[in-house]
MMTF fields as JSON, N, C-alpha, C and O atoms, coordinates in Angstrom:
{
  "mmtfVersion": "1.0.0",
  "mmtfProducer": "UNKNOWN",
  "numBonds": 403,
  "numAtoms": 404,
  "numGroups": 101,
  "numChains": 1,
  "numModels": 1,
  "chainsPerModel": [1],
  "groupsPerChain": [101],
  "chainIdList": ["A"],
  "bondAtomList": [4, 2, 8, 6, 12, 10, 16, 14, 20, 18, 24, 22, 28, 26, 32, 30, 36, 34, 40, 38, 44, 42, 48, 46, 52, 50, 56, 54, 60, 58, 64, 62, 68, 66, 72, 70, 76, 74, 80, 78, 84, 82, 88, 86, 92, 90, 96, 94, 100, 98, 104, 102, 108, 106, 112, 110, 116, 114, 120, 118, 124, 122, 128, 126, 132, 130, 136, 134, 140, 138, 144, 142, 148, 146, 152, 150, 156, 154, 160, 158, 164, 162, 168, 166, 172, 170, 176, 174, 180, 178, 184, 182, 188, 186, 192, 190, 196, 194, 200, 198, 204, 202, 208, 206, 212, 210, 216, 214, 220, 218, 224, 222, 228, 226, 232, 230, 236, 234, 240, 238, 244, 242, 248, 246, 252, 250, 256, 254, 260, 258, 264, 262, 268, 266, 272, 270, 276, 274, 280, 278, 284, 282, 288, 286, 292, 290, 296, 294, 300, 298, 304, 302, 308, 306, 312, 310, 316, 314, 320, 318, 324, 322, 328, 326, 332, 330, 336, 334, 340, 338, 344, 342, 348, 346, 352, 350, 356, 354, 360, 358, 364, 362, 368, 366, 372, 370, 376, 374, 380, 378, 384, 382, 388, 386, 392, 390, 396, 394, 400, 398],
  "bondOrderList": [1, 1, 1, 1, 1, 1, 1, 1, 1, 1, 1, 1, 1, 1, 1, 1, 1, 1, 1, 1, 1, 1, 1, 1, 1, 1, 1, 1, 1, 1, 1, 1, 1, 1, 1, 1, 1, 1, 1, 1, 1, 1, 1, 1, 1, 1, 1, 1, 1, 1, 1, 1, 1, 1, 1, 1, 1, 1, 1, 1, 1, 1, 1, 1, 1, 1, 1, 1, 1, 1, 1, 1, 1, 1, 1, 1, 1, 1, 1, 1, 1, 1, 1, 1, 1, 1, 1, 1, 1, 1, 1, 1, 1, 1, 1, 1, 1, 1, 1, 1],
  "groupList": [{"groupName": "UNK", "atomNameList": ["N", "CA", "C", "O"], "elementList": ["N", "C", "C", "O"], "formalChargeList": [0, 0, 0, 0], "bondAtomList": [1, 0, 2, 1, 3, 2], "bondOrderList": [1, 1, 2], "singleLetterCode": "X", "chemCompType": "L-PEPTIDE LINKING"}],
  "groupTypeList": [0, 0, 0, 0, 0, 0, 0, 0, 0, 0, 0, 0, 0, 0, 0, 0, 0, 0, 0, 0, 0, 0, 0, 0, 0, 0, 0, 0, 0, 0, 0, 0, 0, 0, 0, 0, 0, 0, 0, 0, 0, 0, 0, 0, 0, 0, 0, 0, 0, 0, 0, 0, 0, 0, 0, 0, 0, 0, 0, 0, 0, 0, 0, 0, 0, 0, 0, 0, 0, 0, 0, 0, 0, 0, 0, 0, 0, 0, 0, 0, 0, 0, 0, 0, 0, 0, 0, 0, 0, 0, 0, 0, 0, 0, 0, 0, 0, 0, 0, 0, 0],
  "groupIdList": [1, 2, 3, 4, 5, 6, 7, 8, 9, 10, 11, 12, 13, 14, 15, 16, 17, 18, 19, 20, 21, 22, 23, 24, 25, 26, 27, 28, 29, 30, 31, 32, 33, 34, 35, 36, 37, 38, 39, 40, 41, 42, 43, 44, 45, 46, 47, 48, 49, 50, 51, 52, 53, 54, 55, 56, 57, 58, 59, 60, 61, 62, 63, 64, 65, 66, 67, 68, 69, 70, 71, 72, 73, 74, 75, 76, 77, 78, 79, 80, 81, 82, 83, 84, 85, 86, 87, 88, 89, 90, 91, 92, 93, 94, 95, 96, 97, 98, 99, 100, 101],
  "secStructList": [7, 2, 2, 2, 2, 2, 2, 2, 2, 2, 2, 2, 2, 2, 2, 2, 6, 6, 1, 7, 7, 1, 1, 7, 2, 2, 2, 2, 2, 2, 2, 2, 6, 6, 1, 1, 2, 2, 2, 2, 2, 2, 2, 2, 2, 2, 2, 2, 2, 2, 2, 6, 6, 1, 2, 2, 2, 2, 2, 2, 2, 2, 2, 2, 6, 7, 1, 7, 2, 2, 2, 2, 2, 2, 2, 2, 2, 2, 6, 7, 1, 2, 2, 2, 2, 2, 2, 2, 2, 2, 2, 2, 2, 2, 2, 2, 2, 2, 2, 2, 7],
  "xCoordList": [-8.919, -7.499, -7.249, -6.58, -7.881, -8.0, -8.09, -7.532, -9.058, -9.515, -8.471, -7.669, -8.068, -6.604, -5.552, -5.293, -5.086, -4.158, -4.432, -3.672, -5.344, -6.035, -5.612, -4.417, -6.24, -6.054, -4.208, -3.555, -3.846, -2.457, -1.658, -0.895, -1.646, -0.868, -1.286, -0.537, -2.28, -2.818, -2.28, -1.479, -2.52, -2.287, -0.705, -0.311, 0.117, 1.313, 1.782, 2.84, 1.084, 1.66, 0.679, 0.961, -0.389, -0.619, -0.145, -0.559, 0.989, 1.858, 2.607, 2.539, 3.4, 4.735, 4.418, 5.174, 2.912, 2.926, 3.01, 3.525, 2.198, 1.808, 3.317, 3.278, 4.929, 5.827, 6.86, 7.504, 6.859, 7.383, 8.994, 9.659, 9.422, 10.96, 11.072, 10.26, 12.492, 13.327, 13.956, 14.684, 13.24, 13.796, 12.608, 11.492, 13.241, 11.625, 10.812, 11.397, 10.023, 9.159, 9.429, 8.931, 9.97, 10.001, 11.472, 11.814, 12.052, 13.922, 14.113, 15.127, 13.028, 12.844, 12.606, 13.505, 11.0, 11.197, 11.455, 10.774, 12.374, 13.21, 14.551, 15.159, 14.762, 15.924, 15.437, 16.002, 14.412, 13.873, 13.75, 14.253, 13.002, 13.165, 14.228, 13.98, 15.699, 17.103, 17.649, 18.794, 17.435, 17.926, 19.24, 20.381, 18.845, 19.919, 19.379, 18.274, 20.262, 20.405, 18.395, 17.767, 18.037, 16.828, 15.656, 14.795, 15.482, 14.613, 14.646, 13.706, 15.618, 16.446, 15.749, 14.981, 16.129, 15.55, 14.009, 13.336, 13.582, 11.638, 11.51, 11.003, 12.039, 11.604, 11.981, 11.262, 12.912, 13.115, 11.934, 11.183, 12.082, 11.226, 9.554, 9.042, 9.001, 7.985, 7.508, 6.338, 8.591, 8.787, 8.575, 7.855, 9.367, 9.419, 8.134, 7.819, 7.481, 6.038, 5.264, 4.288, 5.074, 4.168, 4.378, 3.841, 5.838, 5.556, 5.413, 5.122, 5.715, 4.887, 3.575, 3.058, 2.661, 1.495, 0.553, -0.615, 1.685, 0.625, 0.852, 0.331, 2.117, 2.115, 0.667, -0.333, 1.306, -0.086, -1.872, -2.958, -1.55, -3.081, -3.343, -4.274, -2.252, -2.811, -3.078, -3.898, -2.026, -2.243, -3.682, -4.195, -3.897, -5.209, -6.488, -7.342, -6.437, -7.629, -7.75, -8.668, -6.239, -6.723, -7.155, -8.321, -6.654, -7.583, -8.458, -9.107, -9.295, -10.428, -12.031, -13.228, -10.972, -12.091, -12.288, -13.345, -11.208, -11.638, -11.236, -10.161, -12.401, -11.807, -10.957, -10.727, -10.593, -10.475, -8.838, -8.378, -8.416, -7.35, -6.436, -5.952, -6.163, -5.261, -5.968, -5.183, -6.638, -6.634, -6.418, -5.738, -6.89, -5.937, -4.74, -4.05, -4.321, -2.366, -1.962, -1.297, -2.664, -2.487, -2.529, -1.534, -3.397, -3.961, -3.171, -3.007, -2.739, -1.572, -0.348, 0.342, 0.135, 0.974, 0.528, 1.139, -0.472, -1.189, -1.422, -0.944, -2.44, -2.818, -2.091, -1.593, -1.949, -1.109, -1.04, -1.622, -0.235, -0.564, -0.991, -1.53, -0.925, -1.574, -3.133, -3.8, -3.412, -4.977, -5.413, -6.345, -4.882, -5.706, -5.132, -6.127, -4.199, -3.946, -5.377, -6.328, -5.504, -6.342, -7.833, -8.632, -8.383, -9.034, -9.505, -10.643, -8.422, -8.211, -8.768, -9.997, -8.252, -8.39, -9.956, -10.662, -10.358, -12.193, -13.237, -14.191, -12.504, -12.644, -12.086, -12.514, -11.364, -10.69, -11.755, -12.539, -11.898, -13.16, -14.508, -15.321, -14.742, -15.967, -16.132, -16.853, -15.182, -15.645, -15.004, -15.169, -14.5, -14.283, -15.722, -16.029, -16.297, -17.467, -18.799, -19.629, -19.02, -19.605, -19.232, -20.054, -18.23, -17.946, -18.417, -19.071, -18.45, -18.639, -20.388, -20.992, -20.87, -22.55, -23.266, -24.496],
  "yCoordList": [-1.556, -1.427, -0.539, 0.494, -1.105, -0.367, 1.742, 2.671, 1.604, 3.295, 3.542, 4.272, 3.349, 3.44, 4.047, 5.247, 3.179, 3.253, 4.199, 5.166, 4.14, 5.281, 6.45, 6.253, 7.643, 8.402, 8.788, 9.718, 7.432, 7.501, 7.949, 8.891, 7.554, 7.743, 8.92, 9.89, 8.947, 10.349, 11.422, 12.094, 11.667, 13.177, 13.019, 13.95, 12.207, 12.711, 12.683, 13.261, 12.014, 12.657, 14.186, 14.933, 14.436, 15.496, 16.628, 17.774, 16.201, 17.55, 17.284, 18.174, 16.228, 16.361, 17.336, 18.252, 16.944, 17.775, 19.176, 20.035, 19.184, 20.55, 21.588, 22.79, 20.61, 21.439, 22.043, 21.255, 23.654, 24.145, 23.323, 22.922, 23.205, 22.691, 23.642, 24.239, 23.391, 23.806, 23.041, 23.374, 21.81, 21.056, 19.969, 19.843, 19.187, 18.257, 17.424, 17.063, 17.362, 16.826, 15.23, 14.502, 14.736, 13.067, 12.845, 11.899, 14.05, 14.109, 14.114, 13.835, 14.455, 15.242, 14.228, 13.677, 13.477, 12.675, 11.315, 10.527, 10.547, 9.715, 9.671, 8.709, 11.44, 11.675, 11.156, 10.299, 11.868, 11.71, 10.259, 10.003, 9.124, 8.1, 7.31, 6.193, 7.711, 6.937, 8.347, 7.985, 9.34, 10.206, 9.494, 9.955, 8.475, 7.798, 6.236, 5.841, 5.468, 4.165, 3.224, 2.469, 3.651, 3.042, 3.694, 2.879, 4.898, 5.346, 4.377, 3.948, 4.238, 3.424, 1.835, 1.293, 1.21, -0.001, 0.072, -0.695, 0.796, 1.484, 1.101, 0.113, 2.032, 1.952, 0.717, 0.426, 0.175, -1.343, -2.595, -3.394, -2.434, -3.053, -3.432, -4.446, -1.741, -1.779, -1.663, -1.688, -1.547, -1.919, -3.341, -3.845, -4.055, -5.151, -6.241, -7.368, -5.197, -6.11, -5.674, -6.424, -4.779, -4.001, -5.452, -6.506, -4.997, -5.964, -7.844, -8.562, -8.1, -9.986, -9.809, -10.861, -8.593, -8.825, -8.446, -8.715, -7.649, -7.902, -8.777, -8.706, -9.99, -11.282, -12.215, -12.857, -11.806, -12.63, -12.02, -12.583, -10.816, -10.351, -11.209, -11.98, -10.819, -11.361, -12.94, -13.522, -13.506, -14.841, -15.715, -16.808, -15.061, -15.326, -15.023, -15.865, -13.575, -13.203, -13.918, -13.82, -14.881, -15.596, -16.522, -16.871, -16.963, -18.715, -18.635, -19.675, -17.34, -17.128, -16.66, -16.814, -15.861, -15.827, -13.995, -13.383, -13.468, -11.977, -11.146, -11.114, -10.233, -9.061, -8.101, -7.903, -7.578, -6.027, -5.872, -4.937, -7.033, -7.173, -5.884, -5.155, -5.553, -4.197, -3.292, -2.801, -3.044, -1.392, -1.887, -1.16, -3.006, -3.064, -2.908, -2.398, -3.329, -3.094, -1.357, -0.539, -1.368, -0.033, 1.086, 1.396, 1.29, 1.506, 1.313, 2.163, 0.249, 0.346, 0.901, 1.042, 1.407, 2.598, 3.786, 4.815, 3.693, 5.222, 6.029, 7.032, 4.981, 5.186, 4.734, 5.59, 3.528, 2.548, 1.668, 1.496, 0.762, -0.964, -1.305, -2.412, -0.587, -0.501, -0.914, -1.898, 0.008, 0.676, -0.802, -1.592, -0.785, -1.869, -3.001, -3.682, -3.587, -5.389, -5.243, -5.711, -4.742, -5.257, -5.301, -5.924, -4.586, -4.207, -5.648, -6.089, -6.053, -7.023, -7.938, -7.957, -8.744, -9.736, -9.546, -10.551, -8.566, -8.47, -9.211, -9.965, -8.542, -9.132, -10.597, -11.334, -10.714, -12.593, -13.229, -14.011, -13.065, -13.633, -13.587, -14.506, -12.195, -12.433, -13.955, -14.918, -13.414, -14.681, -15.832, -16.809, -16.251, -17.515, -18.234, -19.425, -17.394, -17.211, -17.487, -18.3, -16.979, -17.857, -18.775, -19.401, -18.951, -20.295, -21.251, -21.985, -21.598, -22.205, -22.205, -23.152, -21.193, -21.414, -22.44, -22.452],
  "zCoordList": [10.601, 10.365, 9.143, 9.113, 8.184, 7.233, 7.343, 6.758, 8.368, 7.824, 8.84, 8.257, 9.963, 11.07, 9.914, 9.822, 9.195, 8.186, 7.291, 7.242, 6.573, 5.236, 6.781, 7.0, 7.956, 8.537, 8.471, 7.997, 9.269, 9.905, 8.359, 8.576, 7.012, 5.899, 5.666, 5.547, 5.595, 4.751, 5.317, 4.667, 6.235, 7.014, 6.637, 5.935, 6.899, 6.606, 5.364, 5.117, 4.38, 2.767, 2.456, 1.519, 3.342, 2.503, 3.351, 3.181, 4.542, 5.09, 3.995, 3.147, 3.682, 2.671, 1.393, 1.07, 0.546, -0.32, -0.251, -0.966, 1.08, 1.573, 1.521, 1.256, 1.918, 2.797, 1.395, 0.702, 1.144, 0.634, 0.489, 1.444, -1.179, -1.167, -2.734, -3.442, -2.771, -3.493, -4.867, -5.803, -4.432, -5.429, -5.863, -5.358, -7.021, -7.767, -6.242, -5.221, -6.409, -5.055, -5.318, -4.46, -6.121, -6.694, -5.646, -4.936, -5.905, -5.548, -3.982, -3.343, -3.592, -2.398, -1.89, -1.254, -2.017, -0.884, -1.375, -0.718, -2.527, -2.636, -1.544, -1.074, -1.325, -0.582, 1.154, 1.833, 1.478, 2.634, 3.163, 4.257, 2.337, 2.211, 2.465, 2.918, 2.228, 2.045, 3.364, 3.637, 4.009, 4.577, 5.66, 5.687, 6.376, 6.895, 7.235, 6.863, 7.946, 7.585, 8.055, 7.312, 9.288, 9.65, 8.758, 8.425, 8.35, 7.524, 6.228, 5.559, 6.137, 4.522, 4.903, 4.108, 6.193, 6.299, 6.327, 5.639, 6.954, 6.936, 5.463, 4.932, 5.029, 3.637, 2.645, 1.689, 2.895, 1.801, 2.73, 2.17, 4.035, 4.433, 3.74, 3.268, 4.035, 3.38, 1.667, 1.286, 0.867, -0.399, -0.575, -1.437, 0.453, -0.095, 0.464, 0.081, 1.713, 1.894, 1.111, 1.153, 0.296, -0.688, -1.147, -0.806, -2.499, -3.076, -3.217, -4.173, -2.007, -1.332, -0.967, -0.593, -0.937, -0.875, -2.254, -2.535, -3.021, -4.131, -5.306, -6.419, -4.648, -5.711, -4.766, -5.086, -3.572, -2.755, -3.209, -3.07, -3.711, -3.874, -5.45, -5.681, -6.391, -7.601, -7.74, -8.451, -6.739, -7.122, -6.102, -6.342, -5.343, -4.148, -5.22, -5.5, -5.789, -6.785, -8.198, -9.012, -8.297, -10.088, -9.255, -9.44, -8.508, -7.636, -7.145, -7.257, -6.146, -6.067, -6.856, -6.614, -8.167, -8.959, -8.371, -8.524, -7.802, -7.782, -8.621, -9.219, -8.686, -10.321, -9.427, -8.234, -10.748, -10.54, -9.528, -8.873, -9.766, -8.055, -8.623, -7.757, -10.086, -10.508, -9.68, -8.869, -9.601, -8.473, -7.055, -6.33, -6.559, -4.999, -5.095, -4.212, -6.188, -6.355, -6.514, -5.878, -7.562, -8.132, -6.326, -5.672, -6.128, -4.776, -3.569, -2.693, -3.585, -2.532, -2.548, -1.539, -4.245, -4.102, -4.192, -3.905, -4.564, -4.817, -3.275, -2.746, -2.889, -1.43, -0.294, 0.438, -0.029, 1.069, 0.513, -0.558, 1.128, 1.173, 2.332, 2.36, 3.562, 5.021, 4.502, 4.82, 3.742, 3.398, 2.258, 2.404, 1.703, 0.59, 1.225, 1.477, 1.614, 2.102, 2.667, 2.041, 3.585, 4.614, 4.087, 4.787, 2.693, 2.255, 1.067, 0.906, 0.487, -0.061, 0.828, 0.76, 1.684, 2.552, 3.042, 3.122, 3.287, 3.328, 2.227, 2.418, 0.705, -0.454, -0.915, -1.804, -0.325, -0.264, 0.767, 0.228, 1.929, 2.947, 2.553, 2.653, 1.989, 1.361, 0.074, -0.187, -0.268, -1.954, -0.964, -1.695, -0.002, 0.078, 0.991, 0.943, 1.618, 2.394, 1.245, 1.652, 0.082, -0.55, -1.346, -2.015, -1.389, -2.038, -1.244, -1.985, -0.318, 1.003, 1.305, 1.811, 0.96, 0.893, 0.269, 0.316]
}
């Protein structure tokens, strides 16, 4: 799922960087983002699962005992949250899998 996601995101932010504009690239696709009303829901949608999965990532990794959970966060805006949830949850199964040994 993971590398599905890492493919499917990627190629289309690195057309966006790729596509000649006229104006700040921050402005641009903030605009693109809000362009009309379902793009606008796309986007609060997935804002707002970003951020319920990375109260769920930090608070799963202080009770499990996983490091480092700042770069799955970090990472899921950088890269996806498609790309790291699912990436996370490998790293949550693993450590709950030896706990259990």
């Amino acid at each position: 799922m993971a590398v599905v996601a890492l493919i499917a995101t990627q190629v289309n932010n690195i057309a966006f960087f790729l596509q000649p504009r006229n104006e700040n690239m921050m402005v641009y696709g903030i605009n693109a983002l809000y362009a009309n009303p379902i793009t606008a829901s796309f986007t609060n949608d997935i804002l707002l699962y970003a951020l319920a999965g990375c109260i769920f990532m930090a608070v799963e990794a202080r009770k499990l005992g996983i490091r480092h959970v700042w770069v799955y966060i970090l990472l899921s805006f950088l890269v996806a949250v498609s790309v790291m949830f699912p990436l996370f949850l490998i790293a949550r199964q693993y450590k709950i899998s030896q706990q259990h040994e």
